[in-house]
C-alpha positions in Angstrom: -57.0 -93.5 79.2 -60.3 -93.5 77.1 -61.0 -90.4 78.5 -58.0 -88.7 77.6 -58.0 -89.9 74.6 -61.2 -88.4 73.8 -60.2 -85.0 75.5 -57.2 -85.1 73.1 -58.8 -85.8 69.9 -60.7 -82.6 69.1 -57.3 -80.5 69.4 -56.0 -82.2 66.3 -56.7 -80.9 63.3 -56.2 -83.2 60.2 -53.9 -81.9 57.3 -56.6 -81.9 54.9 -58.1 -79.0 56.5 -55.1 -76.8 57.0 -55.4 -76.0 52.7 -59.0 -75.6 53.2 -58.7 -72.9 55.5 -55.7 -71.1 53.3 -57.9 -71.2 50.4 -60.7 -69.6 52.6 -58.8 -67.0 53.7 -57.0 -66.1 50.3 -61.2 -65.9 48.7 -61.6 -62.8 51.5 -58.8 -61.2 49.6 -60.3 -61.2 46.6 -63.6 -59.8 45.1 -66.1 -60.8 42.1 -67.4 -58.1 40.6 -70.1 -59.2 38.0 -71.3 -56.2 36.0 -73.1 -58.4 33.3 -74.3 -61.8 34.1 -71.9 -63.2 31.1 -68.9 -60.9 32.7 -67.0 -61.4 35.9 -63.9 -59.7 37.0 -61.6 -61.0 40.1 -60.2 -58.3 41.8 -57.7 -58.8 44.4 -58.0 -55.7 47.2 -54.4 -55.4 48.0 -53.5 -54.7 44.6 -56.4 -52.1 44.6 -54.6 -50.2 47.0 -51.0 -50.3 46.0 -52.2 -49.4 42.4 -53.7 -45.9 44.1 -51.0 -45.9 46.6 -48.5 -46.0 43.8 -50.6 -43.6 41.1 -49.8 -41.2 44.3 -46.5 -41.8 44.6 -46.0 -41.1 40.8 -48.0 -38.1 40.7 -45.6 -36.4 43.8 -42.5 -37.4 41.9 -43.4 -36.0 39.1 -44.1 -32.7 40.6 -41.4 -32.7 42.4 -39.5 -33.5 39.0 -41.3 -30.8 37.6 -40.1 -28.6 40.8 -37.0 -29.2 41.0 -33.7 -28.7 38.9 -31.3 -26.2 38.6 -33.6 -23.1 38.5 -35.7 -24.4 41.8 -39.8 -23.3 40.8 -42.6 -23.9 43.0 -45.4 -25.9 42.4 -48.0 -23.1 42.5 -45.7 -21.8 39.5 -45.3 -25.0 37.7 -49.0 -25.5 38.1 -49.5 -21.6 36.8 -46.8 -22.2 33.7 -48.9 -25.6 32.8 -52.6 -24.0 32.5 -51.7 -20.6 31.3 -48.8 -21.9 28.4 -47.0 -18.9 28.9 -45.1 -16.8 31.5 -41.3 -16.8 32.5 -40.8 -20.6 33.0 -42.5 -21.7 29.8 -39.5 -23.1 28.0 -38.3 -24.7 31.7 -41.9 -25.9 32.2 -43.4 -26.7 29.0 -40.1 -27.4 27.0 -37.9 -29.5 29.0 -39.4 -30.7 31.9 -42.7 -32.0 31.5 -41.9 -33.9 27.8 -39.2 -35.2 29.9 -41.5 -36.3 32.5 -43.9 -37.5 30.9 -41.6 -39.6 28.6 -39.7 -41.4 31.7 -43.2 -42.3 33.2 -44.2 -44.1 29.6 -40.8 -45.5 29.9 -40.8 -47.3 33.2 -44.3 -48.3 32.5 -43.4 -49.7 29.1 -40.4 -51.5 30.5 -42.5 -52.7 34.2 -45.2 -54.3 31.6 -42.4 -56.2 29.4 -40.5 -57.4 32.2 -43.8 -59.0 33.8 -44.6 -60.4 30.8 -41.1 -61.6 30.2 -40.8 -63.0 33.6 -44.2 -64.8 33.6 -43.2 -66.6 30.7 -40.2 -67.6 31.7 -40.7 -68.3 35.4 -38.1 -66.9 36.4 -37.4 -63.3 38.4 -33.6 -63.1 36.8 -35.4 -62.6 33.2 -35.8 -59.6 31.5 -36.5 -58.1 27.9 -32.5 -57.4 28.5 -31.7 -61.0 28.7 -33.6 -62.4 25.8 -31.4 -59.3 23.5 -34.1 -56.9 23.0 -31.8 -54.5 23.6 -28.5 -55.2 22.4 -30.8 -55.7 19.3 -31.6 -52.5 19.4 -28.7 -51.0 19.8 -26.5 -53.4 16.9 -28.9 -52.0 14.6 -28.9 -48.8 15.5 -24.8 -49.0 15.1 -25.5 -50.8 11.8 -27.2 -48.0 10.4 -25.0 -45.6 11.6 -22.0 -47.8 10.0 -23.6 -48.6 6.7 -24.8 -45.0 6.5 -28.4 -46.2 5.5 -30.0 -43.5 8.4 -28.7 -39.9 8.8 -31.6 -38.6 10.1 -32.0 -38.8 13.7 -35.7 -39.1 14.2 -35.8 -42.6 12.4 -33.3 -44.1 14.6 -36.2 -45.4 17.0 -37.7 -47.4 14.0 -34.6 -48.0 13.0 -33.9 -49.7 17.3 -36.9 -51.0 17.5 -37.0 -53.1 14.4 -33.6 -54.1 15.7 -35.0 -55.6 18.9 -38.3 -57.1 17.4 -35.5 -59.1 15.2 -33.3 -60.2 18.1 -36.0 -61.4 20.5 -37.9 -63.4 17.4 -34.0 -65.2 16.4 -33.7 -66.1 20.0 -37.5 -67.6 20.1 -36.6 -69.5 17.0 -33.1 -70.9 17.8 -35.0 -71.8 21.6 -37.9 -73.6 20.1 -37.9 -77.5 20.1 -41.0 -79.2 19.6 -41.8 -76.4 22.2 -40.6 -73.4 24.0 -38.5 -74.4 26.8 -38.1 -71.5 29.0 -34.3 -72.5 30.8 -33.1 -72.9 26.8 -35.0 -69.7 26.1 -33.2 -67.5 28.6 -29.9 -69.4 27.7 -29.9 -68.7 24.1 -30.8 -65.2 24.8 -27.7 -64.3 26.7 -25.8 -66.2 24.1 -27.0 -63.7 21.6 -27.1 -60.9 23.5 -23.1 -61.7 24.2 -22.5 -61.6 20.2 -24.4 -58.8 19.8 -22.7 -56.4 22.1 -19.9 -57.8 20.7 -20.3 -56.4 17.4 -21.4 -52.5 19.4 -17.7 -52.7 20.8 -16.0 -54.0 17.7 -18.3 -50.4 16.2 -17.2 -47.8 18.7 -13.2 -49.1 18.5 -13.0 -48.1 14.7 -15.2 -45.6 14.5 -14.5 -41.9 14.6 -14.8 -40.4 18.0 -17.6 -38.5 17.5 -19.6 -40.9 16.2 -18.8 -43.2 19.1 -19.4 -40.5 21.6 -22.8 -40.3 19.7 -23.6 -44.0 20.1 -21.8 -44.5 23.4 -24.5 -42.0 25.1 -27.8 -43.9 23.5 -26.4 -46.8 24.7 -26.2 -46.3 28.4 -29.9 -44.9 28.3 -30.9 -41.1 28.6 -33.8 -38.5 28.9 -32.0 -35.5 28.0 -32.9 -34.1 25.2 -35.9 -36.1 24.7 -39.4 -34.8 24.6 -42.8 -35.5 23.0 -41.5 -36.5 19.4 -40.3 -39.7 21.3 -43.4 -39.4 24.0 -46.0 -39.3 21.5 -44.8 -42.6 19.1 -44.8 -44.8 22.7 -47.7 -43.3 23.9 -49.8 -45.0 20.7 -48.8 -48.1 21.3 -48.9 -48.4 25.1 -53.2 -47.7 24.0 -53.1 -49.8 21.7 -52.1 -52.6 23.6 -54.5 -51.8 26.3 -56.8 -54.9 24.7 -53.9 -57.1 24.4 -52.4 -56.1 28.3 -56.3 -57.3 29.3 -55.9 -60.6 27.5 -52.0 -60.8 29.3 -53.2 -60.5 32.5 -56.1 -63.1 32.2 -53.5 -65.6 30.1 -51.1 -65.3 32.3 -52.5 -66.9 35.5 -52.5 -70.9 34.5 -48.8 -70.0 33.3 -47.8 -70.1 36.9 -49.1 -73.3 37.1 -46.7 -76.2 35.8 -47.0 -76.9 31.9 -48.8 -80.1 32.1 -51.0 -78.8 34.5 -51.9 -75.6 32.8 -52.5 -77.7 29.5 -54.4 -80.5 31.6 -57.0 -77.2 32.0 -57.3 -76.4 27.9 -54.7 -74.2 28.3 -52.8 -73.8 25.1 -49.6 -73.8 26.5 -47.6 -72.4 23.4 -49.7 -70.6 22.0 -49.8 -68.3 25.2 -46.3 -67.9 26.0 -45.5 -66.6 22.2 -48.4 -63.8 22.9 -47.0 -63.0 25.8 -43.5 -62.9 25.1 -44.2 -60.9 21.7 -46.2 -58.4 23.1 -43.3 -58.2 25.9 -41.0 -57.6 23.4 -42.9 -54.5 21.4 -43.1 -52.7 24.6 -39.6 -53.5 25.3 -38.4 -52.5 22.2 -40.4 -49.1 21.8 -39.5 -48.1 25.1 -35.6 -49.4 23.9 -36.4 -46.6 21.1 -37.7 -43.8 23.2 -34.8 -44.0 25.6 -31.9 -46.6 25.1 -31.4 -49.5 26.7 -32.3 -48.5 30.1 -30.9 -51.3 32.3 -32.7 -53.0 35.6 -35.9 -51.2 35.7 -38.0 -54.2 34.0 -35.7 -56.3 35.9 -36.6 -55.1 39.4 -40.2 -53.4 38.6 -42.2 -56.7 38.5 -40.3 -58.3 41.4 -40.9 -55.2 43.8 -44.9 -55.0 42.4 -45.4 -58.5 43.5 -44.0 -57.7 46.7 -45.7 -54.7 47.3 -49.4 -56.9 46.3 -48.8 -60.1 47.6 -50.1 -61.6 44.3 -49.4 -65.3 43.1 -48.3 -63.7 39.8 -47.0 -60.5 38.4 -49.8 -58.0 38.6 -48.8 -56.2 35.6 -50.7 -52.9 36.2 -48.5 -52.3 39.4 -45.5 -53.6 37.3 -46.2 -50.9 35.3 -46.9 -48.2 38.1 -44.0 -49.1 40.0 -41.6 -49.0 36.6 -42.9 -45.6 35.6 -41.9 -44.3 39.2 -38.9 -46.0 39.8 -37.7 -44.2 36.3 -39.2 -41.0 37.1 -37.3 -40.7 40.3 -34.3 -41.8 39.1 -34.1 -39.8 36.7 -34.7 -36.3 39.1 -32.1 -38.4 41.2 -29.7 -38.1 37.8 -30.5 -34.7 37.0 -30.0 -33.1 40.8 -27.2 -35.3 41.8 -24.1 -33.4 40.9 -25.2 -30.0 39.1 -24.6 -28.7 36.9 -23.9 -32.3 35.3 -26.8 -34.7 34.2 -26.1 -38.2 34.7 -27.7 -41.1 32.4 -30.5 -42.6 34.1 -29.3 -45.5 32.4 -26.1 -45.6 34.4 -27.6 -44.8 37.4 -30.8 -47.6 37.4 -27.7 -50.4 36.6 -25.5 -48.4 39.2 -29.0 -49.3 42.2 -30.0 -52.7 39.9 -26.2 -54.1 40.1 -26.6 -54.7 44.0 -30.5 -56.0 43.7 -29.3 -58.7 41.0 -26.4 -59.9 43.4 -28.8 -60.1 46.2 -31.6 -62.1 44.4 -28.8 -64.1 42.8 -27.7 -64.9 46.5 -31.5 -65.6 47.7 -32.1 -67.9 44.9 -29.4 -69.6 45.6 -30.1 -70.0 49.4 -33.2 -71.5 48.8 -32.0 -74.1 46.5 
């Protein structure tokens, strides 16, 4: 019996090591890099590579966006039209597509970013920069100018949606905040607002003229067409100048995962994090909102399918971004080469693929409770 015993007791392994050896095994996923002794960088190697493998996914889609439409060219004569500026396909080319293209990637990256953002500081994959009313700010007061007639001109209707949005999301931060942000009344008292707010769109488009409802009707399910580098250019600027801030996010945003005590137990100031986090969210939101309309589902599903893809404890916001600005991209050449000679919204087709997705994880969450 002794001897058995002592056979059978190296086999066991005690429960304090089985963490041990987890943690072990995560630290070979990860490397330091430390190019100054007062600066150190964690990089986690499978986000490495779906951030390249990703980059080269967008880059074939947008050829093949660039390729493709209803005059088919190749990709030695997009390539040709893009370095010379001139030649038969220079308004195709140079015009119409590639503003187009370019756009929809700032777009989905712009949107990926927010919804990470938004999603870390709630905790919860069922937020988005839709739920807290960044857009159906954006779009009330884009139909209160048109109603009021304070804007005619249609190039200040972006400032005009993006104001809107900044104004929803910061009502919806103060009507949430007691003695602290709370993230279940956060999300709740966004929806509320968002309800009243689309509310007032659909009380809008029944006594308006038709026109003018047709007008508002199309912004609001979220296009490209049309759109170019006057709407390109504006989003562009601030997507660099939030490069500093997007640094700071993704190094604030790591104790957030942890519980609230626990992440203020480590100096974290709690608070003062999350309202960083959710207002720099909510600019990108709301530019890209201004760009292209409220373009449902992709910062929805972006961050969810990046973390994924990275098997990262949190949202790795550069793939969020990567994966946003291709999951736009293609489904808007999806939209444009669906049913020709007829362009869809992309907006109507990302809510037509995120409908399903939101039922599913609905269903998940709920299984796991």
């Amino acid at each position: 019996m002794r001897g058995a015993r002592r056979a059978a007791a190296p086999t066991e392994v005690p429960r304090q090591v089985v963490p041990r050896l987890r943690e072990r095994r995560g630290c070979s996923r990860t490397v330091v890099l430390r190019p100054h002794p007062r600066l150190s960088l964690l990089i986690h190697r499978r986000s490495v590579l779906v951030a390249l493998v990703l980059l080269s996914l967008l880059f074939v889609v947008m050829a093949a966006s660039a390729s493709l439409g209803q005059t088919y060219l190749s990709p030695t004569e997009v390539w040709r039209t893009l370095r010379t500026g001139s030649g038969p396909y220079d308004l195709v080319v140079n015009e119409l597509r590639v503003p187009r293209i370019v756009l929809g990637a700032l777009v989905g990256a712009a949107f990926g970013l927010s919804g990470a953002l938004v999603q870390t500081v709630t905790r919860n994959p069922l937020a988005s920069p839709d739920v807290i009313g960044v857009g159906h700010g954006a779009a009330a007061a884009t139909v209160l100018a048109l109603a009021t007639g304070v804007v005619s001109s249609p190039g200040v209707m972006p400032v005009v949606s993006v104001g809107g949005g900044l104004a929803a999301a910061a009502l919806v931060y103060v009507l949430a905040w007691r003695r602290g942000m709370q993230t279940g009344r956060f999300v709740l008292v966004g929806v509320g607002i968002g309800v009243a707010l689309s509310a007032l769109v659909q009380l809008y488009l029944t006594d308006s003229e038709l026109e003018a409802a047709e007008q508002v009707k199309l912004w609001l399910t979220g296009s490209l067409n049309g759109r170019g580098w006057q709407q390109a250019g504006p989003l562009g600027v601030v997507l660099l100048v939030c490069l500093p801030a997007l640094a700071w996010a993704s190094r604030a945003a790591r104790p957030l995962g942890l519980d609230g005590d626990t992440a203020a137990a480590l100096g974290v100031r709690v608070d003062r994090v999350r309202l960083g986090l959710t207002v720099l969210g909510v600019v990108l939101a709301a530019t890209a909102t201004g760009a292209a309309g409220p373009i449902g589902f992709v910062a929805l599903t972006s961050p969810q399918l990046a973390r994924r893809l990275t098997r990262t404890p949190q949202l790795p916001l550069l793939c969020s971004a990567l994966t946003g600005a291709v999951v736009l991209v293609a489904a808007d050449l999806t939209a444009r080469t669906l049913l020709p000679p007829l362009e869809i919204p992309v907006g109507a087709l990302t809510s037509l693929v995120g409908g399903p997705y939101l039922l599913w994880l609905l269903g998940r969450r709920t299984a796991v409770r």
